[in-house]
C-alpha positions as CSV (number, residue, x, y, z in Angstrom):
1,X,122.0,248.5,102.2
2,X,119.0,246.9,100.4
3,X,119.7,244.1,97.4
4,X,123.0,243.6,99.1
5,X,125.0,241.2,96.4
6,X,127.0,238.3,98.1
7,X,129.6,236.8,96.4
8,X,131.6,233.9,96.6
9,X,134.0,231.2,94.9
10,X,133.2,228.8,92.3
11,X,131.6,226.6,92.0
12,X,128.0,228.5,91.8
13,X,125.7,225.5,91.0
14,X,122.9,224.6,93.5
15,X,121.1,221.4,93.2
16,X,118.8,219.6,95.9
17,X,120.2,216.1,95.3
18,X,121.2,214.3,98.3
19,X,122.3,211.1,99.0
20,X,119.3,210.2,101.4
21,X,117.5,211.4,98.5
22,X,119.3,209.2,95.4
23,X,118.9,205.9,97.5
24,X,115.6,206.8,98.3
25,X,114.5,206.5,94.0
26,X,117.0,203.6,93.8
27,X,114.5,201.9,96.5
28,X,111.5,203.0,95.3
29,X,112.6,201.8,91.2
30,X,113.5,198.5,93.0
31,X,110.5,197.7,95.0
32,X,108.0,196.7,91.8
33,X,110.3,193.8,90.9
34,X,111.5,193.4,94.8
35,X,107.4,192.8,95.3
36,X,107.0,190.9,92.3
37,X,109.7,188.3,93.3
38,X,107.7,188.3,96.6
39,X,104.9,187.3,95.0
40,X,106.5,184.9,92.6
41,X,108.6,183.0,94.8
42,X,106.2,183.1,98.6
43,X,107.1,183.9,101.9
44,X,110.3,182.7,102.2
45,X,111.5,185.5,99.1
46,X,110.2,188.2,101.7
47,X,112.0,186.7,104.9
48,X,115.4,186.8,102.4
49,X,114.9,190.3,101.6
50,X,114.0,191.3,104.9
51,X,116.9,189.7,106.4
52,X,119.7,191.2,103.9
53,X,118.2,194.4,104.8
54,X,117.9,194.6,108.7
55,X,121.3,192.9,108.6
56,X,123.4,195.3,106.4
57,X,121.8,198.4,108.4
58,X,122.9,196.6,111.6
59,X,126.3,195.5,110.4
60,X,126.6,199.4,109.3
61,X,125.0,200.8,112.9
62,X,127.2,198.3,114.9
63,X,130.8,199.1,112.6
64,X,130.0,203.1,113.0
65,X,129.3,202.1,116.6
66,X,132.4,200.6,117.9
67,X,134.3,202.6,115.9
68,X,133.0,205.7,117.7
69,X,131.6,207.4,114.0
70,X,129.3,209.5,112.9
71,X,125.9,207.2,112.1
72,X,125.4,206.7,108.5
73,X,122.6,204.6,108.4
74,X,120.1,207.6,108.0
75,X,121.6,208.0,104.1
76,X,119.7,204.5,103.2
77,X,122.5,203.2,101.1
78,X,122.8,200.1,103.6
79,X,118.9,199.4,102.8
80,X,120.1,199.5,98.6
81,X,122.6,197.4,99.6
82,X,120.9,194.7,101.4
83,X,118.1,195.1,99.2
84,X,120.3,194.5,95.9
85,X,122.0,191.5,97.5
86,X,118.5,190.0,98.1
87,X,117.6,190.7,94.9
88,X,119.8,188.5,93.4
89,X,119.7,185.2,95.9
90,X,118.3,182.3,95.0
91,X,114.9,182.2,96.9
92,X,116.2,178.9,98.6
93,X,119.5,180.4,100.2
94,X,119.3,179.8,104.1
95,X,118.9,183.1,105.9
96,X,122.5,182.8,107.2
97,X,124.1,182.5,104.4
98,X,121.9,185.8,103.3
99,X,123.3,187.6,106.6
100,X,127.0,186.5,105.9
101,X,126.5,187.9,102.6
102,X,125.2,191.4,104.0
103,X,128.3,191.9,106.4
104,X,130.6,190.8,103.7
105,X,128.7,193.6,101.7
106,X,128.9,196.3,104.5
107,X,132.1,195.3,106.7
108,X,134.3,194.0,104.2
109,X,133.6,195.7,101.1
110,X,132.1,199.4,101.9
111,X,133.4,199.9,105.8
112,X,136.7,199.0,105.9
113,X,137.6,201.1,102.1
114,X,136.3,204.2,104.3
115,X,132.5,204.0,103.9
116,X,130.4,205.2,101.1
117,X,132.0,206.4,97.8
118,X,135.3,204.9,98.8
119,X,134.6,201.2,97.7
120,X,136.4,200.3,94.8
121,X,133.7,197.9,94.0
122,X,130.3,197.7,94.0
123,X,129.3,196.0,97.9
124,X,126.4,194.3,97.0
125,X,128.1,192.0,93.9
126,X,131.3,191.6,95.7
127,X,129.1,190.2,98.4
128,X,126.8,187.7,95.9
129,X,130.7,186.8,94.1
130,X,131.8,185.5,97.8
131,X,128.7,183.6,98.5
132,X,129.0,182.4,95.4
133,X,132.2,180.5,95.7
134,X,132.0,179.7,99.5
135,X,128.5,178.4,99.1
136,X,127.7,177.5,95.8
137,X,125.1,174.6,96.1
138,X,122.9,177.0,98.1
139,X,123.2,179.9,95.6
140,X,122.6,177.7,91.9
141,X,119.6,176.4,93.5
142,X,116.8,177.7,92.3
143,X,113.1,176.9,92.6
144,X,109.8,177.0,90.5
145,X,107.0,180.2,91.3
146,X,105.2,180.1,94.2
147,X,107.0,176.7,94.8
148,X,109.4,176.5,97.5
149,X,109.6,172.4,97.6
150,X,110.8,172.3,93.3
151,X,114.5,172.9,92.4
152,X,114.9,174.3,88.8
153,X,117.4,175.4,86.3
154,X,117.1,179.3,85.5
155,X,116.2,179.6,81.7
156,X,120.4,180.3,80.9
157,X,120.6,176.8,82.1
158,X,117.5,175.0,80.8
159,X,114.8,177.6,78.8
160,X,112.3,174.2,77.7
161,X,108.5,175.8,76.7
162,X,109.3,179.1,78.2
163,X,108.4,182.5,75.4
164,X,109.9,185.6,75.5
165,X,106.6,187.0,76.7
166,X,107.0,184.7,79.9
167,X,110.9,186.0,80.0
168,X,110.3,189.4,79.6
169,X,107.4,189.7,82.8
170,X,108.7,186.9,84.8
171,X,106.9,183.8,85.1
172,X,110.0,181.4,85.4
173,X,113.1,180.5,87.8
174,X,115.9,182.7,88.7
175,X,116.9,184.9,91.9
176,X,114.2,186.6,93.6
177,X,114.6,190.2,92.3
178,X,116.1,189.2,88.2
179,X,113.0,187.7,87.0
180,X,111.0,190.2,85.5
181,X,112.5,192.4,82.9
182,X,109.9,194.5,82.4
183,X,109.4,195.5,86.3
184,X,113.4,196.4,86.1
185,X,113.1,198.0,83.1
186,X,110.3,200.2,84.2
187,X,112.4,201.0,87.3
188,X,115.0,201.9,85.2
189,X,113.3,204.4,83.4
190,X,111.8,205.7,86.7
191,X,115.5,206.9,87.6
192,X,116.7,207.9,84.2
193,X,113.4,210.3,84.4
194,X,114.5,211.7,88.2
195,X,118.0,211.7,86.8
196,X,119.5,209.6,88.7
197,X,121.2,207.5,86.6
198,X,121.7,207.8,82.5
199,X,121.0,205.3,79.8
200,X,124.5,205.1,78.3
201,X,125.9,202.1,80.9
202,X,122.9,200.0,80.7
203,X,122.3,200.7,76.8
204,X,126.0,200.0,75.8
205,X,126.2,196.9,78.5
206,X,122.9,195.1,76.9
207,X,123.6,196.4,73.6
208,X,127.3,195.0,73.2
209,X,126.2,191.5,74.7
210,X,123.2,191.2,72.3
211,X,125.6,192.0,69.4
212,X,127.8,189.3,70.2
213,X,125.1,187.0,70.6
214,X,123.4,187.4,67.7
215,X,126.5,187.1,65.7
216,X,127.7,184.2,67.8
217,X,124.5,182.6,66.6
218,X,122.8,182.5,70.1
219,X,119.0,183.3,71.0
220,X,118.9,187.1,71.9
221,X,116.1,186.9,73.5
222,X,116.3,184.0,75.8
223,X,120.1,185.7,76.7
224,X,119.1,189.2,77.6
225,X,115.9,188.7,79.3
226,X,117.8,186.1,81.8
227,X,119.5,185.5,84.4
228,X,120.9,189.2,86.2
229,X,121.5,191.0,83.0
230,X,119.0,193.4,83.4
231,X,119.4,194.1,87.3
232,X,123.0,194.4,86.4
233,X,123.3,196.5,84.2
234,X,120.2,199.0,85.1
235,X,120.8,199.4,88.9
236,X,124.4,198.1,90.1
237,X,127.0,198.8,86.9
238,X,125.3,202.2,87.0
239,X,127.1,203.0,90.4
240,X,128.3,206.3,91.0
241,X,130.9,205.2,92.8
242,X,132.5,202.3,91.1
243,X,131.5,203.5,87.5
244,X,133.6,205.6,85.6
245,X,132.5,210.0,85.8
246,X,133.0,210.9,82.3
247,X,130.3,210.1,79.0
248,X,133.5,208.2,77.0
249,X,134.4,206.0,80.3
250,X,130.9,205.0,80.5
251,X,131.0,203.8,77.0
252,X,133.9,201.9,77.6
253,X,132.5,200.6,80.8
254,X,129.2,199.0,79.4
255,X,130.7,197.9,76.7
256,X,133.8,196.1,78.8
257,X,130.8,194.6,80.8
258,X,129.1,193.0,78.0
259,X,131.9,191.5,76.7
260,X,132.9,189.9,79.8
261,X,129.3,188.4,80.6
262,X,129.4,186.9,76.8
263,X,132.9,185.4,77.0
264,X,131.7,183.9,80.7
265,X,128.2,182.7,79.2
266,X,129.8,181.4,76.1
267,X,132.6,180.0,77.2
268,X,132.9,179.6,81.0
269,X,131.6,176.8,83.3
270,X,129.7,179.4,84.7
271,X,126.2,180.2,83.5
272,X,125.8,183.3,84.6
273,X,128.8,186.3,84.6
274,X,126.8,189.5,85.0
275,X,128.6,189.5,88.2
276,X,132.1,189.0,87.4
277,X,132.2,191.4,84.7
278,X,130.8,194.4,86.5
279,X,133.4,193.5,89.4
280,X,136.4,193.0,87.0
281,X,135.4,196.6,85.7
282,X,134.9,198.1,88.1
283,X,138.4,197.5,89.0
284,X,139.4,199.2,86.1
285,X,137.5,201.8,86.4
286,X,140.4,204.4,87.6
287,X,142.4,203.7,84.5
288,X,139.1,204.4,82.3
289,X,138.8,207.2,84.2
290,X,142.4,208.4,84.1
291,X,142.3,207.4,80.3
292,X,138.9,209.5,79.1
293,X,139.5,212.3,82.0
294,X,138.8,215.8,79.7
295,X,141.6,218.5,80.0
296,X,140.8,221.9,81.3
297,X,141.0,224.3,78.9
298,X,144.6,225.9,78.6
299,X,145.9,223.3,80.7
300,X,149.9,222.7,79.6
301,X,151.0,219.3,80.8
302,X,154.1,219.7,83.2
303,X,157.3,217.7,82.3
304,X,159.5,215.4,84.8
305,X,162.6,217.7,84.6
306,X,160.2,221.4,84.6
């Protein structure tokens, strides 16, 4: 019979998102400011982020390998990872301690939780966080554009003669993928428009630290346009799987994150604590979630003794 109707359990959405096809507008809103730390920083920024790459797809093929599992490495998320992680080395980090760092990010963090959307944290800042403390003479040492032979300060450090106009498009220190805000912001809207992310983690994140800034007294300007913020909060606290699923838990998210990078810029040894703050929430992010989970409708909470 003709217009045969076939019908079948809920639920009855279709959608032609895939995960090969996600990472693959993650890369492509990365890749401006990837290029333009390239650019900024010489040859050796492009050996970096070549290396984190090849080396957290192999670290993923070899894992999946010996373990006798099905090949992953054709979803791209080892490419974001590695990518990400070389996005936020200094461009004077020796390529072995950029490999280290991509097999802490793939082995450690992502293979041995059970693969992709298992971690608990995000790979690629877990990663940066260990390289971090096990080499951190390599990873606060920064050098000038197109200068590999000058160590500098990034502009949370020392921001002498630089404008926000020099802040906000890059011409200054810093890791080899943070620099320019406007390149990561226009990435950023390049995935909001796909929808592939949504502006409430990244608006609440930035907004909440500039608030406290400004009433702290600080310069708004040189805060938010340096260091990781932007990379942060645009393209790694906006996660799928270590961020939290529901439109309140986001809130609280971004908000949690900027809080923690201004008490850890304020009043931490540290610099920089985009980082840390994302990690520390992420590991909260089950209780935000459990927290700000909606109720189905009708649903009757069952008691102990029922």
């Amino acid at each position: 019979m003709n217009g045969m109707l076939n019908v079948s359990s809920s639920p009855h959405i279709r959608h032609f998102d895939t995960t090969k096809g996600i990472m693959a507008d993650v890369i492509i809103a990365l890749l401006p400011a990837a290029i333009y730390g390239c650019i900024l920083f010489g040859f050796r920024a492009v050996i970096l982020l070549c290396v984190t790459v090849a080396s957290a797809v192999l670290a993923e093929f070899i894992w999946n390998k010996i373990l006798h599992k099905r090949q992953t490495i054709g979803d791209l998320s080892a490419i974001v990872t590695g990518l990400l992680l070389g996005m936020n080395l200094s461009p004077k980090v020796p390529v072995w301690v950029a490999i280290i760092g991509s097999v802490v990010a793939i082995i450690v963090v992502k293979q041995m939780f059970g693969g992709l959307g298992h971690n608990f944290v995000n790979p690629a800042i877990a990663a940066r966080i260990v390289l971090l403390v096990s080499f951190p003479s390599y990873m606060t040492s920064f050098s000038e554009p197109v200068s590999d032979a000058i160590s500098s300060a990034t502009p949370l450090v020392d921001n002498t003669g630089l404008t926000l106009k020099s802040l906000f498009f890059g011409m200054h220190s810093g890791c080899i993928g943070e620099t320019s805000a406007f390149l990561l912001i226009l990435g950023g809207i390049y995935l909001m428009v796909r929808r592939v992310i949504f502006p409430v983690i990244p608006v609440c994140f930035i907004g909440s630290f500039a608030l406290l800034t400004l009433i702290s007294g600080g310069n708004v300007g040189v805060q938010v346009l340096s260091g990781g913020l932007m990379l942060g909060a645009i393209f790694m606290a906006t996660d799928y799987t270590t961020s939290p699923t529901m439109p309140l838990g986001k809130v609280i998210f971004g908000i949690g994150c900027g809080v923690i990078t201004f008490a850890i810029r304020q009043f931490g040894s540290l610099p920089e604590g985009v980082s840390y703050s994302i990690i520390l929430m992420n590991i909260l992010v089950p209780h935000i979630n459990k927290l700000t989970l909606s109720k189905p409708f009708g649903a009757k909470e069952v008691k102990a003794n029922e």
